[in-house]
Residue frames as a rotation matrix with the C-alpha (Angstrom) as fourth column:
UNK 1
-0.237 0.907 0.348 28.21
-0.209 -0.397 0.894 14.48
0.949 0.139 0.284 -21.45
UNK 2
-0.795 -0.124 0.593 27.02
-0.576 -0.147 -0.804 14.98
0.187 -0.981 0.045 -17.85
UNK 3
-0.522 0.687 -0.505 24.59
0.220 0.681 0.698 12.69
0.824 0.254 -0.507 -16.62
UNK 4
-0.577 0.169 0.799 21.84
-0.682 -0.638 -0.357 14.43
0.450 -0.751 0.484 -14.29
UNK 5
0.117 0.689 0.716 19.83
-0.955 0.275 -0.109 10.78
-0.272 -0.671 0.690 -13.58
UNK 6
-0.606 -0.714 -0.352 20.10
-0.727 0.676 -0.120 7.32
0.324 0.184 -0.928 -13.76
UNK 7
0.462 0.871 -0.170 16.63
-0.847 0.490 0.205 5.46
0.262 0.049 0.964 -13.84
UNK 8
0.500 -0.013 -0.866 18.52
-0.018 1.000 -0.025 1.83
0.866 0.028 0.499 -13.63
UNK 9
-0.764 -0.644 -0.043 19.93
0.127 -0.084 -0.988 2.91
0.633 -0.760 0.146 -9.94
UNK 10
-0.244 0.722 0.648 16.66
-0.873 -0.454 0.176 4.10
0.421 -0.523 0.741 -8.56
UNK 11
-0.744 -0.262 -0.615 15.50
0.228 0.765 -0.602 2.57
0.628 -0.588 -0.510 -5.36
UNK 12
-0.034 0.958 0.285 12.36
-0.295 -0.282 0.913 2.44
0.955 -0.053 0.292 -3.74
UNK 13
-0.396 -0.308 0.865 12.82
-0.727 -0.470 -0.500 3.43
0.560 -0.827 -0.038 -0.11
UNK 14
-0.776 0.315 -0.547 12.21
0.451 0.883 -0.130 0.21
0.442 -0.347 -0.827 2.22
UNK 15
-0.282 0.786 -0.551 8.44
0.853 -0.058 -0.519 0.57
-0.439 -0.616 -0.654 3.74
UNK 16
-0.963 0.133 -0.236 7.82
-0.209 -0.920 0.332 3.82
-0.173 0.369 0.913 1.41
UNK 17
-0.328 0.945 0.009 4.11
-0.209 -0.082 0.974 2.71
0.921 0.318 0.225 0.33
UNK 18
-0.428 0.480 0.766 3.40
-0.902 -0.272 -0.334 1.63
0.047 -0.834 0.549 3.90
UNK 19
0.514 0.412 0.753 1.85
-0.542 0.836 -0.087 -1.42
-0.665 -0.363 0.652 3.63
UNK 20
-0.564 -0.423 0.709 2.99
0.219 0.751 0.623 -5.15
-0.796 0.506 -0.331 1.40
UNK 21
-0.842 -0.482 -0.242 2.79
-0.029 -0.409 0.912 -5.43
-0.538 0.775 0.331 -1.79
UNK 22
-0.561 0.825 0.065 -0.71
0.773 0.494 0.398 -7.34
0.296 0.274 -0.915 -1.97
UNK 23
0.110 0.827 -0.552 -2.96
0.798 -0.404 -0.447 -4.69
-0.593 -0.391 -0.704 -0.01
UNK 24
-0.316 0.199 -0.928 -1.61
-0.278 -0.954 -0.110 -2.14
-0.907 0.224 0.357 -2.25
UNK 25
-0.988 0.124 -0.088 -2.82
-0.025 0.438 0.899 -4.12
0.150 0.890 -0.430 -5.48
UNK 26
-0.211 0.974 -0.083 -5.95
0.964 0.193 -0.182 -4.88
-0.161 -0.119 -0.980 -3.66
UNK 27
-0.040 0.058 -0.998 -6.24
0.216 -0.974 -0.065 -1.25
-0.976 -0.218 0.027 -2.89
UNK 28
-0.655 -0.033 -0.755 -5.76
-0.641 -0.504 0.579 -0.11
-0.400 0.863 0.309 -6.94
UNK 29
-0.766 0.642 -0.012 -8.37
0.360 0.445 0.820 -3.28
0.532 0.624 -0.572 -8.06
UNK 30
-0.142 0.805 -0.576 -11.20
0.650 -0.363 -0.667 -1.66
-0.746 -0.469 -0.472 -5.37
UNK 31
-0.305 -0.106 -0.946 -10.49
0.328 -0.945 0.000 1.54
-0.894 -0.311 0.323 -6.20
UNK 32
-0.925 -0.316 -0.211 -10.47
-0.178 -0.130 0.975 0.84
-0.336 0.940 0.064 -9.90
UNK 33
-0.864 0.481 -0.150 -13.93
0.213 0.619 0.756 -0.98
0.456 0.621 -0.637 -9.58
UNK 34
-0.136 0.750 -0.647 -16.12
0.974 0.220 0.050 -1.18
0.180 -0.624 -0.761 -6.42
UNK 35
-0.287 0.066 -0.956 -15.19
0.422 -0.887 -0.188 2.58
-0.860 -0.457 0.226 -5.57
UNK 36
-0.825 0.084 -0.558 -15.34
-0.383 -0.810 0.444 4.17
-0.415 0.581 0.701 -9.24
UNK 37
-0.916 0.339 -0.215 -17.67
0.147 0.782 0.606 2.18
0.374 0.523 -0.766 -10.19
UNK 38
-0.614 0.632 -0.473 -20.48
0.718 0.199 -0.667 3.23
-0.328 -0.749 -0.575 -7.39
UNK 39
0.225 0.797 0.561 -23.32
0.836 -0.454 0.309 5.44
0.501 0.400 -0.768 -7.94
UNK 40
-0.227 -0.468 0.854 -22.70
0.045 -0.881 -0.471 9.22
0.973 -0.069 0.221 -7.32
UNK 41
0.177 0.839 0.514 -25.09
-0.584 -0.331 0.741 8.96
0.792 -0.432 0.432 -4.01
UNK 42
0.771 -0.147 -0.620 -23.12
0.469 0.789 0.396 5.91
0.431 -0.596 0.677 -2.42
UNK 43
0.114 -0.937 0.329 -20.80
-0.415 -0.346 -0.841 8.09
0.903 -0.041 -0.428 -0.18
UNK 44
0.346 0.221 0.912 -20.89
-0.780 -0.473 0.410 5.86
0.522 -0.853 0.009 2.35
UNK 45
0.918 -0.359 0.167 -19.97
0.384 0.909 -0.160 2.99
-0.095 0.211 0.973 0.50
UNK 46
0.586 -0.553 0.592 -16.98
0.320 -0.514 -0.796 5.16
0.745 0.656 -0.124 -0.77
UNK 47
0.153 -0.519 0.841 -16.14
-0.840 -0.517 -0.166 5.92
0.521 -0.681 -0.515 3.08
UNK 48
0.759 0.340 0.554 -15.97
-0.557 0.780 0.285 2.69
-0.335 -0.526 0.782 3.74
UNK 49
0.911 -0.400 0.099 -13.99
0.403 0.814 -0.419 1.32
0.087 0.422 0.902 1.68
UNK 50
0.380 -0.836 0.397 -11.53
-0.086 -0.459 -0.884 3.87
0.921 0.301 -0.246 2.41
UNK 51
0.344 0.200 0.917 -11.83
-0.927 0.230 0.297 3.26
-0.152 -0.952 0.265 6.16
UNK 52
0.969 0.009 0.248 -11.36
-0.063 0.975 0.211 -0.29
-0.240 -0.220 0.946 5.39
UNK 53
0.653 -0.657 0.376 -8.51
0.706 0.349 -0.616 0.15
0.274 0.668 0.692 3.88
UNK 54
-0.539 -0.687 -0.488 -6.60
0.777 -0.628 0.027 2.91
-0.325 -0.364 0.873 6.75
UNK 55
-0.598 -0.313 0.738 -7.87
0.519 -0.853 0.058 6.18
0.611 0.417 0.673 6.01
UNK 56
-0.732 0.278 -0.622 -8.81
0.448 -0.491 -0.747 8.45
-0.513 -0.826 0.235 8.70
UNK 57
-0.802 0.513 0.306 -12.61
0.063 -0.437 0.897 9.69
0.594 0.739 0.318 7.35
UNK 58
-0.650 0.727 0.222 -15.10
-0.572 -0.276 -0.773 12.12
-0.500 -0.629 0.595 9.84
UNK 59
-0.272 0.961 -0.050 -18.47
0.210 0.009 -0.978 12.16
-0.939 -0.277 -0.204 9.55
UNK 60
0.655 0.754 -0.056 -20.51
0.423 -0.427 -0.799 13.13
-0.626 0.500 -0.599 6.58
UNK 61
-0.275 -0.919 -0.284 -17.68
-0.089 -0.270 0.959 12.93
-0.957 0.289 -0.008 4.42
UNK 62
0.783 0.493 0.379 -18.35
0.102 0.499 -0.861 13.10
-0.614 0.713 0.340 0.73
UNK 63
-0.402 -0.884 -0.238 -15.80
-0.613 0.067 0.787 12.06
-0.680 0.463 -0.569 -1.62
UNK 64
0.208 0.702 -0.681 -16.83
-0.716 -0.365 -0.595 11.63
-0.666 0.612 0.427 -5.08
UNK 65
0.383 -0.141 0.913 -16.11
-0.123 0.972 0.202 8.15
-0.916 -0.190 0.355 -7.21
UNK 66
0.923 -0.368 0.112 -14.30
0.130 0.024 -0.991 9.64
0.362 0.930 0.070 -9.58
UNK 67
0.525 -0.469 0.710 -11.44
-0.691 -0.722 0.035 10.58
0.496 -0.509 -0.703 -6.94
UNK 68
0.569 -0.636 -0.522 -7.92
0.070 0.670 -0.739 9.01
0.820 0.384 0.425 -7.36
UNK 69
0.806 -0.236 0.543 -5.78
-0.541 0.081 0.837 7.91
-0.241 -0.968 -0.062 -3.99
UNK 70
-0.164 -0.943 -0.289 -2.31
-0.697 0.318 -0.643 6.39
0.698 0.096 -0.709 -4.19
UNK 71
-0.611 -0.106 -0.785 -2.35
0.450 0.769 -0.454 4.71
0.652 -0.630 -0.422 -0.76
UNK 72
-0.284 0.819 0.498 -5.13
0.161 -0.471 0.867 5.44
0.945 0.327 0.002 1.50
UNK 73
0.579 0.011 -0.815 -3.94
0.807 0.137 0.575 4.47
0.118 -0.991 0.070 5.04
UNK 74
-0.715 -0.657 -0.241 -1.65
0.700 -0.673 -0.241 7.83
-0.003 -0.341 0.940 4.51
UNK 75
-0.686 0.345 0.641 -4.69
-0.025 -0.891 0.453 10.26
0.727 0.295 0.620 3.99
UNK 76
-0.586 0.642 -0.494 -7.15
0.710 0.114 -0.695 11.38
-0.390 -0.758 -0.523 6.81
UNK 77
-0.838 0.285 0.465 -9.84
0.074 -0.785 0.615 13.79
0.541 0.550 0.637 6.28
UNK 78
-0.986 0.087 -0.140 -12.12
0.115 -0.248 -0.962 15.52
-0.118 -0.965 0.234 8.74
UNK 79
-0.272 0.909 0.317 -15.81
0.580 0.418 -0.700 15.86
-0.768 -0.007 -0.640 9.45
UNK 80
0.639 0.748 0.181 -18.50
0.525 -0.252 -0.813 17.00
-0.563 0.614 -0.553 6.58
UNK 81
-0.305 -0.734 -0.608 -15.57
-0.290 -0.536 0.793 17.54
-0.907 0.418 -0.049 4.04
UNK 82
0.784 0.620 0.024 -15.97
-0.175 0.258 -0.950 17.56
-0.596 0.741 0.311 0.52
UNK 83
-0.530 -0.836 0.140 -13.20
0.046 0.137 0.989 15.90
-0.846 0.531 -0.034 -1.95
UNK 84
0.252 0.954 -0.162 -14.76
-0.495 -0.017 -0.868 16.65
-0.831 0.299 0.468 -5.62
UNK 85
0.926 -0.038 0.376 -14.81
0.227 0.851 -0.473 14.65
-0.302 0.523 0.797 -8.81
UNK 86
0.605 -0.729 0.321 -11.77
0.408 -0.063 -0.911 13.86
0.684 0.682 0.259 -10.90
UNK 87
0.401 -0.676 0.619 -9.26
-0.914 -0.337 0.225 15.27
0.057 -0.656 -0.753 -7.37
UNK 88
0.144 -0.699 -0.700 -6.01
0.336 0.700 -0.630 13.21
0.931 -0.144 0.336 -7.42
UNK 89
0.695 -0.456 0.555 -4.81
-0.715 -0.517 0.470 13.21
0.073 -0.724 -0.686 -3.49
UNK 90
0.451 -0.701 -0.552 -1.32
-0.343 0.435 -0.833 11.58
0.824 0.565 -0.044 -4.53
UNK 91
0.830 0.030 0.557 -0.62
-0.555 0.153 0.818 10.01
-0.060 -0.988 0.143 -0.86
UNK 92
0.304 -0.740 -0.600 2.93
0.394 0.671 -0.628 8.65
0.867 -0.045 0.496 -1.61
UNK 93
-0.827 -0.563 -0.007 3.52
0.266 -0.379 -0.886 11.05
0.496 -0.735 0.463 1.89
UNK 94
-0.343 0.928 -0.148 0.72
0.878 0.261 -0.401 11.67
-0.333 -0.267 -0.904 4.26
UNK 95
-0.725 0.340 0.599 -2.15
0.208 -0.721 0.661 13.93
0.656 0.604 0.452 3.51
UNK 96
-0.489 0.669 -0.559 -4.17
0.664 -0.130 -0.736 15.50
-0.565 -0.732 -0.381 6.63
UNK 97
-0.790 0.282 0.544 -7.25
0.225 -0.692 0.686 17.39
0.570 0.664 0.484 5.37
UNK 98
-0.831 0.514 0.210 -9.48
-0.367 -0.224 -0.903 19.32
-0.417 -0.828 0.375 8.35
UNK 99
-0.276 0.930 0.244 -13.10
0.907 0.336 -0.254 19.51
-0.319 0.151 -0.936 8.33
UNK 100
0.622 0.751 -0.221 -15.12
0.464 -0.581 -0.668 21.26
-0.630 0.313 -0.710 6.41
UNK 101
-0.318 -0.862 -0.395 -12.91
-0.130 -0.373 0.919 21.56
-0.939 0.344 0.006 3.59
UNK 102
0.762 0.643 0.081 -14.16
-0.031 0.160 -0.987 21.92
-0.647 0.749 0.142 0.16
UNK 103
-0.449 -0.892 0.055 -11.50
-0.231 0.175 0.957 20.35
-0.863 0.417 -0.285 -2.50
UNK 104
0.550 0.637 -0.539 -13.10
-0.689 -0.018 -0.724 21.09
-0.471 0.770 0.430 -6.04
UNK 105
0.914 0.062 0.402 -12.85
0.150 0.867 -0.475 19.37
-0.378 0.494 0.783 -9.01
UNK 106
0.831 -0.534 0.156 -9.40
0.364 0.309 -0.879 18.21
0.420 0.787 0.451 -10.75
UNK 107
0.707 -0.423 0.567 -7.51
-0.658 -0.687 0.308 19.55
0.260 -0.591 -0.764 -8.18
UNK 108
0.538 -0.635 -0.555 -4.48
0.298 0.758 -0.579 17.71
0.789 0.146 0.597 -7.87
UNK 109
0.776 -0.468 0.423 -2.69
-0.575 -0.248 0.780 17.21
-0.260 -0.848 -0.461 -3.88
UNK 110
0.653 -0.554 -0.516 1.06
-0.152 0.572 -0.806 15.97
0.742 0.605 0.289 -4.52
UNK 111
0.966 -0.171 0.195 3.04
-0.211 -0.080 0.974 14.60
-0.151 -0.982 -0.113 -1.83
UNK 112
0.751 -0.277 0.599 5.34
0.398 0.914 -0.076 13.20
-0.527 0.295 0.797 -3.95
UNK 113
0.890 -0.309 -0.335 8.71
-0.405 -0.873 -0.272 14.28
-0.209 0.377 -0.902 -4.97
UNK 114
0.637 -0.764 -0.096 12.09
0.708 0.630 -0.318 13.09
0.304 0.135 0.943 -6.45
UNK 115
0.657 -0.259 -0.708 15.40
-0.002 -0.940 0.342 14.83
-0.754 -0.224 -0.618 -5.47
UNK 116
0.991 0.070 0.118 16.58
0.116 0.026 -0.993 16.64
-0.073 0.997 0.018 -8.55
UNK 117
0.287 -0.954 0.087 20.45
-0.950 -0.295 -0.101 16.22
0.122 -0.054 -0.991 -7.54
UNK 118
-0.035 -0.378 0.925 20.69
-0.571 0.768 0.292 12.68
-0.820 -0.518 -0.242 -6.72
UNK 119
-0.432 -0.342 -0.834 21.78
-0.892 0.025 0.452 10.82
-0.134 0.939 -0.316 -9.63
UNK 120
-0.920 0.383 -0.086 19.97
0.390 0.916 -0.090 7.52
0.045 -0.117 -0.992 -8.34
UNK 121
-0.341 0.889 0.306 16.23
-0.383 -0.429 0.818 10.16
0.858 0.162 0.487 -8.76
UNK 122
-0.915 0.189 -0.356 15.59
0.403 0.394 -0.826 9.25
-0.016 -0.899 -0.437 -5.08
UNK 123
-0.521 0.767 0.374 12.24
0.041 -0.415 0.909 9.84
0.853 0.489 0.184 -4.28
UNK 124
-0.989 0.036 -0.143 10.19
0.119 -0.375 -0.919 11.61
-0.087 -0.926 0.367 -0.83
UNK 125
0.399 0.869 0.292 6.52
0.421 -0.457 0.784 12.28
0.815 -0.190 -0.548 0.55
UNK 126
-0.994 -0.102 0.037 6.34
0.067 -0.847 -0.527 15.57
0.085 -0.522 0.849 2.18
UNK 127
-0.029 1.000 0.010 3.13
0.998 0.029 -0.058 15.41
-0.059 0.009 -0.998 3.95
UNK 128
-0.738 0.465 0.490 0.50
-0.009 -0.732 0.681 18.03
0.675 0.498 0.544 3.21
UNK 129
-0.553 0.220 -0.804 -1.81
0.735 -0.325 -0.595 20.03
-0.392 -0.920 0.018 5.58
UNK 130
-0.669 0.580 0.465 -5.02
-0.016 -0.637 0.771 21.54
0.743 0.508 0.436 4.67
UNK 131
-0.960 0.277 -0.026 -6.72
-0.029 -0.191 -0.981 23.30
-0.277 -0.942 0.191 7.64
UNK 132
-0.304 0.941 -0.149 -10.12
0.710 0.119 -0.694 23.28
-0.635 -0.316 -0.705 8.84
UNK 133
0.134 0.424 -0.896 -12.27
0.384 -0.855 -0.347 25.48
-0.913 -0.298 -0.277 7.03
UNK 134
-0.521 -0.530 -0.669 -10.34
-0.400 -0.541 0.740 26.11
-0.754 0.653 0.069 3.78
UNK 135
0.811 0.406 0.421 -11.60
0.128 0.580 -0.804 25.90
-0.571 0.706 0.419 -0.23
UNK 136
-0.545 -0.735 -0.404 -9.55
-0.269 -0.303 0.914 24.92
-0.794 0.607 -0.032 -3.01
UNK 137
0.156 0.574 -0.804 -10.88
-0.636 -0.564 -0.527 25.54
-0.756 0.593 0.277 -5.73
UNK 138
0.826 0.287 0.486 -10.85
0.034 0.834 -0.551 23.77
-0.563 0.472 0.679 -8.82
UNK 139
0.794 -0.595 0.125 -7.97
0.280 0.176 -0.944 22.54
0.539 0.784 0.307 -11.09
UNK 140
0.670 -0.539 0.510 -5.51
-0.724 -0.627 0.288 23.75
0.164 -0.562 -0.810 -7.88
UNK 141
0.375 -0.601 -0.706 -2.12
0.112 0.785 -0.609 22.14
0.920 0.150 0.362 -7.83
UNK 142
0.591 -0.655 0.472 -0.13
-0.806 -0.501 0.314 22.00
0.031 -0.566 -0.824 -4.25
UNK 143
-0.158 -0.942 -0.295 3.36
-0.541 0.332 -0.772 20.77
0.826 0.038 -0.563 -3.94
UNK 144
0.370 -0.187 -0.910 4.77
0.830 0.506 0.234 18.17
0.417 -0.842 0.343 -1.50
UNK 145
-0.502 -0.408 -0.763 5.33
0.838 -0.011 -0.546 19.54
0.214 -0.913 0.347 2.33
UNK 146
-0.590 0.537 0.602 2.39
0.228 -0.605 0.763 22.37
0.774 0.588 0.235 1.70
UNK 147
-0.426 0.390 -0.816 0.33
0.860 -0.104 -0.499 23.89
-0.280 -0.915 -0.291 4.85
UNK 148
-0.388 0.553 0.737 -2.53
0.190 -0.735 0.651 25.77
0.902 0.393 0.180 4.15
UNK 149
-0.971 -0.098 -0.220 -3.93
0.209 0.116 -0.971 27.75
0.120 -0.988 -0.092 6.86
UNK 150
-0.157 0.973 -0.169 -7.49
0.679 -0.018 -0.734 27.39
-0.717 -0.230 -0.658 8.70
UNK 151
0.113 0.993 0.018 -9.86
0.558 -0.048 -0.828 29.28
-0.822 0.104 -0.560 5.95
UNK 152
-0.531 -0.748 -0.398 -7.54
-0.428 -0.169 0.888 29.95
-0.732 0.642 -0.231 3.18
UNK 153
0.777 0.622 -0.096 -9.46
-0.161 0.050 -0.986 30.32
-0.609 0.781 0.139 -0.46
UNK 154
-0.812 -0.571 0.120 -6.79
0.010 0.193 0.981 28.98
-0.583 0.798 -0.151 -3.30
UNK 155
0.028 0.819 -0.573 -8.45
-0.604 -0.443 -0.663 30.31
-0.797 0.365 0.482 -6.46
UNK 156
0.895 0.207 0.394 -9.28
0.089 0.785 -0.613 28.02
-0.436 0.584 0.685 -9.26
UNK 157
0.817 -0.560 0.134 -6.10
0.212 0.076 -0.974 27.22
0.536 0.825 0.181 -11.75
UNK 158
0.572 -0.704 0.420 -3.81
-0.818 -0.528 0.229 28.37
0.061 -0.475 -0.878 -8.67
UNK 159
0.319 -0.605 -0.730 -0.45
-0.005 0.769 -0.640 26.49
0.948 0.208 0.242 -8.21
UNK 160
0.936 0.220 0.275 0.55
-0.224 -0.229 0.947 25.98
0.271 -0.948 -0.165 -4.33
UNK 161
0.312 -0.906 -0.285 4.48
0.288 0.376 -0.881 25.89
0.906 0.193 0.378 -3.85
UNK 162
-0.747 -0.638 -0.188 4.84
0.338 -0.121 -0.933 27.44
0.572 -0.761 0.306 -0.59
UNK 163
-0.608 0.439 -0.662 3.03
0.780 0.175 -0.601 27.47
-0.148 -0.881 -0.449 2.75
UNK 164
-0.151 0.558 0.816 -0.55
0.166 -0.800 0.577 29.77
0.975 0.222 0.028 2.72
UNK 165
-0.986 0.085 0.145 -1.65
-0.156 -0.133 -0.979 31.64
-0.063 -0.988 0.144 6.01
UNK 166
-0.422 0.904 -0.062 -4.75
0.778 0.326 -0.537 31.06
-0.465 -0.275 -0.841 7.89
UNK 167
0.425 0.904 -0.048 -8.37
0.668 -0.349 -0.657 33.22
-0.611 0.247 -0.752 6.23
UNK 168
-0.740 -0.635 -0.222 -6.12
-0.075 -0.251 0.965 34.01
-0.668 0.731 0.138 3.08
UNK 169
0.765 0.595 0.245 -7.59
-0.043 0.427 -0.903 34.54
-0.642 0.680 0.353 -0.44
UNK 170
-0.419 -0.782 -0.461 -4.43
-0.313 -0.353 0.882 33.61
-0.853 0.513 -0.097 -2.76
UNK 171
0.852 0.503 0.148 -4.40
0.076 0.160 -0.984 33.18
-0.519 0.849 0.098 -6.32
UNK 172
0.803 -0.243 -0.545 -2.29
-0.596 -0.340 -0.727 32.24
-0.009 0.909 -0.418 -9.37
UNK 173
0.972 -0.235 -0.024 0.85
0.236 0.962 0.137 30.56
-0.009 -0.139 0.990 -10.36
UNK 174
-0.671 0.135 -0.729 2.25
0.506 0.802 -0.317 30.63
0.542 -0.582 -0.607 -7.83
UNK 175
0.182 0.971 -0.153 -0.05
0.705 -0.020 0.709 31.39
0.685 -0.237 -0.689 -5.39
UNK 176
-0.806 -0.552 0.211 0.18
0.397 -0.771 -0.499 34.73
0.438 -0.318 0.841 -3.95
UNK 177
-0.007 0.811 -0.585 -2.51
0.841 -0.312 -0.443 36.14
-0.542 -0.494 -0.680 -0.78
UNK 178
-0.184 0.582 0.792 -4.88
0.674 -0.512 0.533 38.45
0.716 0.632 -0.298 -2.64
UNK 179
-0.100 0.496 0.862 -7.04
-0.740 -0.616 0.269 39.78
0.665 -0.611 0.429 0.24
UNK 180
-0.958 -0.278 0.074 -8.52
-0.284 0.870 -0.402 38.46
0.048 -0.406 -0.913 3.34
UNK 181
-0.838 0.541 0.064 -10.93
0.484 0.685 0.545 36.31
0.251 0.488 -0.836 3.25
């Protein structure tokens, strides 16, 4: 019988989370309390604490306190963006996200990948790249190493596997350019 993985080989790339083991513990007890925990209206406490903790975060950012970060010194996000409730931005690779970006609910950014030949399930962040300008809609998956371009609409339920151009509407799974915007 062929064996396609081997879980008791797997290795966990030296410096792969980015920081020691304590700040990322601290990082999941904040996140788990002080941040979800805050009142919908505290987005300033909510940039803060990401800020304190490495994440590049404009102006008049709102990012909702139901919204789930891996590691937060990989994720930046430009001025008067909007992350909404219940949006995983899986940051095991980095995650740049312009300004003015609207990122609805449940929308799920993955940076995170294993490779599906390597019998030891090695495992990669492929940063992600969501221009100025762009909405994703709600419940939108995108893959690891993803570039959306400047004002690019991903429609609700849409899956993102491969690079979108700039003032795109795409849609579906996968995501395929409709019209422009």
């Amino acid at each position: 019988m062929k064996n396609y993985q081997q879980l008791d080989q797997f290795e966990l790339p030296p410096n792969f989370r980015g920081r020691g083991a304590v700040t990322v513990q601290l990082w999941w007890l904040v996140q788990s309390t002080l941040f979800a925990w805050s009142p919908q209206f505290m987005y300033g406490w909510r940039r803060f604490l990401l800020r304190s903790f490495g994440a590049q975060i404009g102006k008049k950012v709102i990012v909702r306190p139901t919204v789930k970060t891996q590691f937060p010194w990989k994720v930046s996000i430009g001025d008067h963006s909007w992350i909404g409730d219940d949006v995983v931005l899986y940051s095991l690779g980095e995650i740049e996200i312009g300004a003015n970006v609207v990122i609805s609910q449940k929308s799920y950014i993955c940076t995170g990948t294993h490779d599906p030949q390597a019998l030891k399930f090695d495992i990669y962040g492929h940063k992600i790249t969501i221009e100025d300008q762009c909405w994703i809609a709600t419940d939108v998956y995108i893959a690891p190493g993803i570039t959306i371009g400047r004002g690019t609409l991903v429609g609700a339920r849409s899956s993102v596997f491969k690079n979108l151009p700039a003032g795109k509407v795409c849609l579906g799974s996968p995501a395929q350019v409709i019209k422009d915007r």
